[in-house]
N, C-alpha and C positions, 0 to 999 in steps of 0.2 A: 255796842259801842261803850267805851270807857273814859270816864273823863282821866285826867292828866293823875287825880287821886288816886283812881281805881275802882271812883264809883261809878254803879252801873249806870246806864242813860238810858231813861225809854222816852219812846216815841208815841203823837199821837196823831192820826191823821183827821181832816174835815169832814169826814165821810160817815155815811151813815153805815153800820154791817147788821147783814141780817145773817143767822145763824140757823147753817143748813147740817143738823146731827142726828138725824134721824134716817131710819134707811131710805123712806122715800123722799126727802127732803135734799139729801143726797146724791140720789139718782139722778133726778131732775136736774138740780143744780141752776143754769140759767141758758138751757135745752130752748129752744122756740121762743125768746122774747125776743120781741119785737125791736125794742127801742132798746140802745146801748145803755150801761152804767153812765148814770151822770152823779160825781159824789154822794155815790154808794158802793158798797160791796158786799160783796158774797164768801163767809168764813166758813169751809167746806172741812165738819171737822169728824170723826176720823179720816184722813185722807194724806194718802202721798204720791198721787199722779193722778192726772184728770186729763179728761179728751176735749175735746174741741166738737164734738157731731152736732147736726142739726143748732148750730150755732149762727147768726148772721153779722156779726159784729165781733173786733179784734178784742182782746181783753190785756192785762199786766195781770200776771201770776206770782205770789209772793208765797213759797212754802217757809211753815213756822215750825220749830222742833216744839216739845209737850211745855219749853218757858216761853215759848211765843217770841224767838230768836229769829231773827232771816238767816235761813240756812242757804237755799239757794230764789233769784229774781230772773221769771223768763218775762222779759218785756213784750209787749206787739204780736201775743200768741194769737195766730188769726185761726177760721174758721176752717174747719176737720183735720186739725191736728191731732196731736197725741205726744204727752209729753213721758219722758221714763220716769218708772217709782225712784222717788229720793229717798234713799238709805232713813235718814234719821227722821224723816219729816211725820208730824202729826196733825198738819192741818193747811189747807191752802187758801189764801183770801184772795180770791179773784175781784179786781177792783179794773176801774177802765182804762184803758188805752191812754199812755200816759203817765201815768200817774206814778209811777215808779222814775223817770228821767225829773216830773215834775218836783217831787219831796226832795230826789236826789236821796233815795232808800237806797240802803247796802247791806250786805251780806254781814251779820252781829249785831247790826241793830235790834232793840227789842221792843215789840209794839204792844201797848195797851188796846183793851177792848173796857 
């Protein structure tokens, strides 16, 4: 997002992220938890599509291009989905259900970590 300048605008959200960049950090992902995100999130990063298996709780998917851009927002991804690889995406921060209509997040916005 751009202010009226041109200058760029990042975003910050309340949420705690923990950074999953490893391959099995990766894999797992947030596979068998139990209890839903409550502001927190999950920065899944190389990544540009994630599944939903063995999941019991809905999530908000926010893919980031490599400047941590929203490229594209799947809100309300419930459990054993599967979402398509996003062209330019290099990382996805899976945060809780909600949380995407709550900020009122868009596609250019750019989020700080």
């Amino acid at each position: 997002m751009r202010e009226p300048s041109g200058r760029m605008i990042y975003r910050t959200l309340p949420h705690s992220i923990t950074f999953a960049d490893s391959f099995t950090t990766r894999f797992r992902g947030l596979m068998f938890r139990k209890r839903p995100l409550n502001l927190e999130g999950l920065l899944i990063t190389p990544c540009n599509a994630i599944h939903m298996c063995f999941m019991t709780f809905s999530i908000d998917a926010v893919f980031l291009n490599s400047e941590n851009k929203v490229i594209k927002l799947i809100p309300n991804l419930t459990p054993w989905r599967f979402t398509m690889p996003v062209k330019e995406a290099r990382s996805v921060l899976e945060l809780p259900a909600g949380t995407i209509s709550e900020y009122k997040l868009k596609v250019n916005d750019h989020l700080q970590f």
